[in-house]
N, C-alpha and C positions, 0 to 999 in steps of 0.2 A: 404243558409240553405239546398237547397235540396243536394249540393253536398257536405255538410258535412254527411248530410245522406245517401248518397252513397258510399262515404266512408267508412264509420261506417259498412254500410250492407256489404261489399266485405271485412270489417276485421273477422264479425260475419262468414260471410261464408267460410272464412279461416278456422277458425278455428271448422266449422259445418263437414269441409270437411277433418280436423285432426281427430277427435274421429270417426269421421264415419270408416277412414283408420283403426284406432286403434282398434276399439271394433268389426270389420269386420275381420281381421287379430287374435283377441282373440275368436270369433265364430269359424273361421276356425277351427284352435289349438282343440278348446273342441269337435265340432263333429268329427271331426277326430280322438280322443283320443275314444271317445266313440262307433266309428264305426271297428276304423283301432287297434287300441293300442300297436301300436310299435313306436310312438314317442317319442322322448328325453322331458325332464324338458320345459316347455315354454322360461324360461332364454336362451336356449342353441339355442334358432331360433330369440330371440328378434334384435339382432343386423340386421336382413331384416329389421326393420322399419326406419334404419339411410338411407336406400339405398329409403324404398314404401316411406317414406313420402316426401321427396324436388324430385323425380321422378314426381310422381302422382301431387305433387302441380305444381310444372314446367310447367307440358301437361297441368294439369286443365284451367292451366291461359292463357298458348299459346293456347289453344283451343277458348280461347273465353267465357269461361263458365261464368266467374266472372263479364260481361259485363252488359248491362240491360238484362230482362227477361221480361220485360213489352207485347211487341209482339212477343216476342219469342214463338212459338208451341211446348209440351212438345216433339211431335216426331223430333225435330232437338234438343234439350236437351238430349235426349239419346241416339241419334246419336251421338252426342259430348264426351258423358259420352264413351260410348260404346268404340270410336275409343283409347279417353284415358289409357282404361284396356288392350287393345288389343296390343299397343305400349308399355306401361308399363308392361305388363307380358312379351316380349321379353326380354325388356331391363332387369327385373330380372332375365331371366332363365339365360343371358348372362351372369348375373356377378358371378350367382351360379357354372359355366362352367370356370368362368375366375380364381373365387378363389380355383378350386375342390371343391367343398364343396360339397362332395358324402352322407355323414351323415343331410343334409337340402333334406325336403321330395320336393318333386315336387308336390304329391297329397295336399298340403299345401298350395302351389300357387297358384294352379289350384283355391280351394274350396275358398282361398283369394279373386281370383279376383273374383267369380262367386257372392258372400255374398257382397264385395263393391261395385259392378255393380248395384244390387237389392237395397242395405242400399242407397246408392251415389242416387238414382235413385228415390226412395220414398223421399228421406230428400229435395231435389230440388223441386217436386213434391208437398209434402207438404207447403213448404217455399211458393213457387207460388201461390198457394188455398190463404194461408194465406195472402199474398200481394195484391191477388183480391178482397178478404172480405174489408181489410182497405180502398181500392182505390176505391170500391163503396160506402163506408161510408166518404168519402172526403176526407180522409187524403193520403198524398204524392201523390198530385196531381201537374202537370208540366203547366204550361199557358203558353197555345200555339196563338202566334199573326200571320195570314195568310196574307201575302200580294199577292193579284191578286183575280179573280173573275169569274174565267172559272170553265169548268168543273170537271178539275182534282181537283180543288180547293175546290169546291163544295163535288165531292167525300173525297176528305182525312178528311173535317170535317163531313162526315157523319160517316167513319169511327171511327174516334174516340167517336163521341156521342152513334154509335151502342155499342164498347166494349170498358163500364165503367171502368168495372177491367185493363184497360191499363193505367189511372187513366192521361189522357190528355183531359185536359178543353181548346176549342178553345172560348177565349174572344173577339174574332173578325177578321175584315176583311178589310185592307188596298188597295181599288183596286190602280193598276199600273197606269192604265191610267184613264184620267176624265171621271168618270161616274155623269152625271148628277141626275138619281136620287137614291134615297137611297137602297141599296142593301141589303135583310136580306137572312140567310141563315140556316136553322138547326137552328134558336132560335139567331145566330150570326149576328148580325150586323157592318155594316161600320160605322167603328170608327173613319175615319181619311183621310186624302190624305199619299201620298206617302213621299210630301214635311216635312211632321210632322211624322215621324218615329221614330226620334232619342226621339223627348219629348216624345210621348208616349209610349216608354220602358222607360224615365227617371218618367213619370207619373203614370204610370200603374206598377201593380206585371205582368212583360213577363219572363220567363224562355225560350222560345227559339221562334225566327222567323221564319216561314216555308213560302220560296217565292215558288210561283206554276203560271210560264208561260212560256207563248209560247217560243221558242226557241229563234228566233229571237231578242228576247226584255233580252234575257240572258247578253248579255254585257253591257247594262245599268246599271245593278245593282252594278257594283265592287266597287262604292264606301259608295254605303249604305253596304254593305259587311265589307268593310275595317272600316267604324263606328261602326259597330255594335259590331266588332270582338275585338275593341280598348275600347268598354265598357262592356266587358266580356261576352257579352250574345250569345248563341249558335244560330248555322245559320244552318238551312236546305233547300235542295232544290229538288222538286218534280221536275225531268225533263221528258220535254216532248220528247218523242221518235216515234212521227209520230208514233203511232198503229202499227208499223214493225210488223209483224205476225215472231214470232220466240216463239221458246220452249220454252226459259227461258233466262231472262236479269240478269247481275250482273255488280256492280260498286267495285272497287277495286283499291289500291294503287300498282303500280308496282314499284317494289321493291323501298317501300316506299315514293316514290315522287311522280310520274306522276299518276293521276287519269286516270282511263279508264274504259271505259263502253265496257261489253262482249254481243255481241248477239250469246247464244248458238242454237244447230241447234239438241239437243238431251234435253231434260229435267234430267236427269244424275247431281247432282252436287258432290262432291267431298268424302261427308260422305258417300251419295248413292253409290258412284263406289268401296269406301271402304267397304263396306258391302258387297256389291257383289260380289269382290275378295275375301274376307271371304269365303266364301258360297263355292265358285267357287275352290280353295284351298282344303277346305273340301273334297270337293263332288267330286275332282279328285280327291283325294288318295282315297279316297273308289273306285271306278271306276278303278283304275289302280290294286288295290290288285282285287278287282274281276276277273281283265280282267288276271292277274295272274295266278289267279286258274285256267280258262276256257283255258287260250292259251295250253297248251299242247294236248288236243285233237283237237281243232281246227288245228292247224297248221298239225297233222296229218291227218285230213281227206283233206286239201286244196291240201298239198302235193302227199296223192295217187292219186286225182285225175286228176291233171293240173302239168307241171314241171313250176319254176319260182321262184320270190321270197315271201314268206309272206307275206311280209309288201308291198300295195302300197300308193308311195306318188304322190301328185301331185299339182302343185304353185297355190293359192288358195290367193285372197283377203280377207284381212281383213280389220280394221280400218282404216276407211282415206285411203284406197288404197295401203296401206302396204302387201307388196307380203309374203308368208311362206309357208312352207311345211307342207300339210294336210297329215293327217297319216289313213290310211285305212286297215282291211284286205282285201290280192287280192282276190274280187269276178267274175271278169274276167279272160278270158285268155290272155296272156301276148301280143298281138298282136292288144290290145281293143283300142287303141288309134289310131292307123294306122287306126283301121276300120269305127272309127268313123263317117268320111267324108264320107265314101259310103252308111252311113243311114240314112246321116242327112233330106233326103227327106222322111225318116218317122215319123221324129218328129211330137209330138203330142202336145208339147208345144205350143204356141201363145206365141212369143215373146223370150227375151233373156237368155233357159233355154233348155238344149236337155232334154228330157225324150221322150221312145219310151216301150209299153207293149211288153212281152216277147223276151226281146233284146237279139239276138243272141249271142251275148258276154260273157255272164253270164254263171258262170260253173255250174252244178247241185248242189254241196255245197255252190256258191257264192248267189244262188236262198234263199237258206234257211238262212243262214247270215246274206242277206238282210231282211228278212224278217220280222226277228227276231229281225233286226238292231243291230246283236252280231259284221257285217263288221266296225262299227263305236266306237268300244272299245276301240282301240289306240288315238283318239281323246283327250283321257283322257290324254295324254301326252301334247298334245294343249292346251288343259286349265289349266293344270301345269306350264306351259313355260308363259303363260299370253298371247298366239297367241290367244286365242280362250274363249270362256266364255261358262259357261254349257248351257246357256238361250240366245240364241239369236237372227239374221237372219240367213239364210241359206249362207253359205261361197260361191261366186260367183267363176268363172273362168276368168282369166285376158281376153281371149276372148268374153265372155260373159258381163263385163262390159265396154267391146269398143264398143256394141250396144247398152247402157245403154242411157235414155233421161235424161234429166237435175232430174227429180224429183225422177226417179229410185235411182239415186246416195246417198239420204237422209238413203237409207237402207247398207251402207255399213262407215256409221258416226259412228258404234258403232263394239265393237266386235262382230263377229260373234259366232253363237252357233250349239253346240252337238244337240239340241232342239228348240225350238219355235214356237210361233203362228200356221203358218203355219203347221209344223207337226200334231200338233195336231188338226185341222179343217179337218183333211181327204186330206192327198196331192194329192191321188190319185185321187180326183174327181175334183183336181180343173185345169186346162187346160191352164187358160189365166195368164199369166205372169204378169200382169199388177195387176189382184186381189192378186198375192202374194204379189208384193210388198205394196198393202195396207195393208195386214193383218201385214206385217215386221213395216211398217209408224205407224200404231196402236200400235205395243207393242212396241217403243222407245216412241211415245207419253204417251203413260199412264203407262210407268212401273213404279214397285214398288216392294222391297223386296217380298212382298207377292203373288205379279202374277208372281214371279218366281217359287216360293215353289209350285204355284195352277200349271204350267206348268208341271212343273219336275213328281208332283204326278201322272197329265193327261199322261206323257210321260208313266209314266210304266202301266199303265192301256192298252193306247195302245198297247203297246209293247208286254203284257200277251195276249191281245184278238187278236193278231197280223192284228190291221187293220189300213190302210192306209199307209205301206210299201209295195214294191214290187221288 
């Protein structure tokens, strides 16, 4: 029953997800006509819907959308939605490029995707409310049968009791091994031994088995597994992962067969790192047309005052250890690296990081540059290139990470950044190498689209008030 109703709902939202396309697509059309009014006949654009509609349904489904929603969060729903539009409006500007089609507006696309993002976004949104209302009122509800009696056990049926609206009734509890005496749990009680599994899915309404134990006791089960799976009823299993202290765990098919469980060392998952190349995309080409403007004075005043070349670069770590060419304006004189080793005894750093106040090296325009952190504009080529990200650690020096300790290295898991934590905490007051790289551990631990945007904002506040640059 229920998976004919599952069914049914992934056809409804088929086709929830065709009008949405369509009538999102005739919004565009009419404000645009109303704003712009140099559009052709609607007729004369309608043939894009042969290209938006099996596009957009293709990504919806390969994304995953059309799956359950029960525990889904709506901010991974529009994570999904989002990546969708953002894939899908390439693929149409492409085939606008492939057919010439110079007379098809591009502002059309744009306002298309911006009105399905928003429409696609609420109708999901809504659909969900609405599925929570029923599923606290008892309908499409899944019975859930728990075999084992630990803790993980215990929590997954608290879970479900806590959020009704997921609309998962746990009917009981099968412990693994002989427990003598009777186990209740959440209102759930033991139903049964282990030995009597198969009767009571043939006795009982069960919709899916959730085994939850020890690791150890994992290879016991294959063949209640293989009974179970040979009487149609859905198998899950909570595994235990020894408390490993990691960012973020994920199980997944490679390439379709082999199951594998991932321990990440960055909390970063896939939609999030697409977002932030978004972002990062953006916010270099603005960055680079700026540094645009500004480069011709610049590069004159650098020039009168030091001979050399404008641009310095220098091999800089990035992800995972990956070497690249960091892009700077020269704020030294051309002889800064030679000299570096005859000051390294005034480093003021603690630990694996030179910084030394009023360092000789530095030209009188490399002073103000810095300062201003106008030296750090070409970087924008970096976060174009995808070497670099606007928001992230400080980009180490391959020297500087051959003194790195085991838990330093955590900070060079992600790309590096234009900006970050660090920056803006006042670098200049901070000394010990060791508190930078917390403050880097912090922002891969808790990032989020949004402590990027608070970063960036923080960056230029700095930057106006010019404090914590030197």
């Amino acid at each position: 029953m229920l998976k004919q109703q599952a069914r049914l709902f992934t056809k409804i939202s088929v086709l929830l997800d065709v009008a949405t396309l369509v009538t999102a697509f005739c919004l565009a059309y009419v404000l645009l006509q109303l704003t712009y009014d140099r559009l052709q006949d609607i007729l004369e654009y309608a043939w894009a819907l042969l290209i938006i509609l099996p596009t957009w349904l293709l990504l919806l489904s390969y994304s995953g959308i059309y799956g359950s929603m029960r525990t889904k969060r709506f901010g991974e729903i529009f994570g999904q939605l989002f990546k969708v539009h953002m894939i899908g409006g390439m693929v149409m500007t492409s085939f606008i490029y492939m057919l010439d089609s110079k007379g098809f507006s591009r502002m059309l696309i744009g306002a298309f995707m911006l009105i399905s993002l928003v429409l696609m976004a609420t109708t999901k949104a809504t659909v969900k409310q609405v599925l929570k209302y029923f599923r606290r009122k008892g309908y499409n509800i899944r019975n859930i049968l728990i075999v084992g009696n630990g803790e993980k056990a215990r929590h997954f049926a608290q879970l479900a009791q806590d959020h009704a609206d997921w609309g998962l009734a746990v009917i009981g509890f099968i412990p693994f091994c002989d427990v003598n005496k009777e186990e209740t749990t959440q209102d759930c009680i033991k139903i049964g031994t282990i030995d009597s599994l198969n009767d009571i899915c043939k006795q009982r309404l069960v919709d899916e088995v959730v085994f939850s134990l020890p690791t150890e006791q994992m290879p016991l089960i294959d063949d209640h597994i293989a009974s179970l799976q040979e009487m149609g009823v859905t198998v899950r299993m909570v595994i235990d992962l020894y408390d490993i202290p990691t960012a973020r765990k994920e199980i997944t098919l490679f390439h379709d067969e082999l199951p594998m469980l991932t321990f990440y060392g960055k909390a970063f998952d896939s939609e999030q790192l697409f977002l932030k190349r978004c972002l990062d995309i953006v916010g270099s080409l603005v960055g680079l047309f700026i540094t645009g403007l500004l480069l011709p004075f610049i590069a004159l005043a650098i020039r009168i005052e030091s001979k050399g070349p404008l641009f310095f670069s220098q091999n800089r770590v990035g992800e995972n250890g990956r070497i690249f060419k960091c892009w700077k304006l020269r704020s030294m004189f051309v002889d800064a690296e030679e000299r570096k080793k005859e000051l390294m005894g005034l480093n003021e750093m603690n630990g694996a990081m030179f910084k030394i106040k009023d360092d000789p090296r530095v030209t009188r325009v490399g002073k103000f540059i810095r300062k201003t952190s106008i030296d750090e504009l070409p970087q924008f080529w970096n976060v174009f290139c995808g070497e670099m990200s606007l928001v992230g650690t400080r980009p180490p020096t391959p020297d500087e990470v051959a003194t790195y300790q085991n838990w330093h290295r955590k900070r060079i898991c992600i790309k590096p950044g234009i900006t970050g934590l660090w920056q803006v905490s006042g670098r200049n007051q901070i000394e010990d190498f060791d508190e930078v790289v917390r403050l880097d551990i912090r922002y891969i631990e808790e990032w989020s689209l949004w402590l990027d945007i608070q970063l960036l904002a923080k960056t230029v506040w700095v930057v106006v008030a010019r404090r914590g640059a030197s």
